[in-house]
N, C-alpha and C positions, 0 to 999 in steps of 0.2 A: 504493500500500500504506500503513496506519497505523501508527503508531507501534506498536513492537515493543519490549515489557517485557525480553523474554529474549535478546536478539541484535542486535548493529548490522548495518550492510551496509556492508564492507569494500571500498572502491575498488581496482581490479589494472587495470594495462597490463602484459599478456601479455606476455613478456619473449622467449616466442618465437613468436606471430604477429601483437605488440602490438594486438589487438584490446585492446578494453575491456570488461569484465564486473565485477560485484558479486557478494563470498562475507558469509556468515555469521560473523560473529566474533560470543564470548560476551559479554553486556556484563559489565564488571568486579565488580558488584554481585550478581552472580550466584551466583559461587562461592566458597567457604574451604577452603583446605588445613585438614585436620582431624588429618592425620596420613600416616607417609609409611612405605612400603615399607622395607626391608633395601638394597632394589639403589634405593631412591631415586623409584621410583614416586610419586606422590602422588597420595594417595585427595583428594574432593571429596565438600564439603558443597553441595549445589547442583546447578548442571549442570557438565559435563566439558567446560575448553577444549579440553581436548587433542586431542578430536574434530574440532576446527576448524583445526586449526593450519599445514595445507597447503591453500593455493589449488591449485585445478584447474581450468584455462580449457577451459570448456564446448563454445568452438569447436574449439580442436586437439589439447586433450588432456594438452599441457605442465602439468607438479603441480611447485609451488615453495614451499619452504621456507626461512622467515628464514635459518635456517645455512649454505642453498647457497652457494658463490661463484661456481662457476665456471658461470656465467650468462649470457656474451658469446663475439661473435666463435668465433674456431676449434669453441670446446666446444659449441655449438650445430648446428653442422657435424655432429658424431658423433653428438648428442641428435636428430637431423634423418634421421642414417642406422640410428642403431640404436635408438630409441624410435619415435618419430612415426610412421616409415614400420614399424613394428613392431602398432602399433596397431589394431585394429578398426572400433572408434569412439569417439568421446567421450563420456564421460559428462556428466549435469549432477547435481552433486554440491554444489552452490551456495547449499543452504539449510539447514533441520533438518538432520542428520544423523543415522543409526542406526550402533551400534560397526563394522556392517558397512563402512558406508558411508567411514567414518572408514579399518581398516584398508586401503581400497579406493585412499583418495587416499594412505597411509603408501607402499604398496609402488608407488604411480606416481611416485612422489619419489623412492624406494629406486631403483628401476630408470631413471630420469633422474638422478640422481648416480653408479650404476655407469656409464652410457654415459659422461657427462664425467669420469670417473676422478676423483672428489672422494677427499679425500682422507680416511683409514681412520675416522679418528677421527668424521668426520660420516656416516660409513657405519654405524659401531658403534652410535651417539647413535640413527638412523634405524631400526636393526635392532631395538634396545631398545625405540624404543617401540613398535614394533609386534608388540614380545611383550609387553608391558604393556597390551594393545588385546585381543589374544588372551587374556591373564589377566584383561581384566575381563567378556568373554564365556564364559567357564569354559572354555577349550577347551586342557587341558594340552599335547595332542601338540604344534600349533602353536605353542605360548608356549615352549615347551623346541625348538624348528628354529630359530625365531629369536632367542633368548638365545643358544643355540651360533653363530649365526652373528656376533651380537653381542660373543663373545668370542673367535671369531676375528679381527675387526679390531679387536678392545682391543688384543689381543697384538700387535698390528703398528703401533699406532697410539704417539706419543708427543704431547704437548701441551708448549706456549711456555713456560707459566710454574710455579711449584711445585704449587700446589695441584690445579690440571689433572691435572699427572701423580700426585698420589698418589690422585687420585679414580677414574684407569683402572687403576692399582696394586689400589686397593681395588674396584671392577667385577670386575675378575678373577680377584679372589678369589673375592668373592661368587656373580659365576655358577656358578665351578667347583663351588661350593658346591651351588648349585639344580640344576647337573647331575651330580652326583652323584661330580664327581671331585674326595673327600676328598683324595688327596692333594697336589692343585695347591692345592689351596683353602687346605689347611694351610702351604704352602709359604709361600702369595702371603698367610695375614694375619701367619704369624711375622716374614716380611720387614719389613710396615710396624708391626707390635709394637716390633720389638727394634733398628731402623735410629732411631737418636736426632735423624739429618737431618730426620725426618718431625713433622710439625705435631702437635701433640697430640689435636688434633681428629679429623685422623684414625688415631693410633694409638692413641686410645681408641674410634672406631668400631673398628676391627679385633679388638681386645681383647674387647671386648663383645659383638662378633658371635659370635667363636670360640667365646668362650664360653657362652655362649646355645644354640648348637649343641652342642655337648659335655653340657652339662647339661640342656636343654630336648628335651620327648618329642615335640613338633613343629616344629622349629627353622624351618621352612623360609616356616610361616607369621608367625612375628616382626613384629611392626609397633612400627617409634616413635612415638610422640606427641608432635606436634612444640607445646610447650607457648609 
């Protein structure tokens, strides 16, 4: 194959049938964040890495994502009993991709980190984006299944260090937000408003959000530009 302007070819050892295959990664040069969602999406100028962001090995089916951990020993064991052997066939999903094809390798990841019991936080991260996947194929029903499910493992999910947690503080508001339940959503930006613990950073996202919503006649499509 020639040199390839738009995508490198990504090396993978299969982590679970350590075959070896090549995926598609965007080359760097490719795309600029131009500006970024409410719940943190980022639009591109360009092409969309986000497409590419889960290896799918061609031969077994296993889909891996940088944030996986639990990728060894025992948890392979249940990814072996409740994915693999769950499986049809494998796809090869290893080159271009279409948003299909993208939401395609999200929920084989999604569904190999519920077998290993990953933990909420990288279930929520996973949930989210593949309502982000669904919002950029226009398809509302789907992008609102899995934002709700995205905000049910934010609620459950805590992170190490401060900023972590006031960014799923703020998730949770925000969804509640997109799903229509004003009053959590109010809850959860007064919290990070008026708790003086919290970074300014984000308790002026929160501030601005709310407000935006209160005062704006379509709140829900808000975009920052990230200057």
């Amino acid at each position: 194959m020639g040199f390839n302007i738009y995508y490198y070819e990504s090396n993978v050892d299969c982590k679970f049938c350590k075959k070896h295959f090549t995926t598609y990664k965007v080359r760097p040069n490719r795309y600029k964040i131009i500006e970024e969602h409410t719940d943190f999406m980022p639009v591109y100028e360009g092409l969309n890495p986000l497409l590419y962001e889960v290896a799918v090995c061609p031969h077994c089916g296993y889909a891996y994502h940088k944030s996986m951990t639990r990728t060894y020993g025992p948890f392979m064991l249940l990814i072996n009993e409740l994915y693999i052997k769950e499986l049809q066939k494998p796809v090869n999903i290893c080159q271009e991709r279409t948003i299909d094809d993208a939401i395609v390798s999200y929920k084989l990841a999604y569904l190999v980190s519920k077998s290993s019991m990953e933990e909420p936080l990288l279930m929520a991260n996973l949930a989210l984006k593949i309502a982000w996947l669904y919002r950029l194929k226009n398809d509302p029903e789907a992008e609102m299944r899995y934002l709700q499910s995205a905000r049910e493992f934010y609620s459950k999910s805590f992170a190490t260090n401060q900023e972590g947690e006031e960014r799923i503080q703020f998730l949770n508001a925000e969804l509640s937000l997109r799903l229509g339940d004003i009053k959590d959503a109010k809850k959860g930006f007064s919290r990070l408003i008026s708790d003086r613990s919290v970074s300014n950073k984000y308790r002026k996202l929160a501030r601005n959000r709310w407000e935006n919503y209160k005062y704006d006649e379509n709140p829900i499509n808000i975009t920052e530009t990230i200057n």
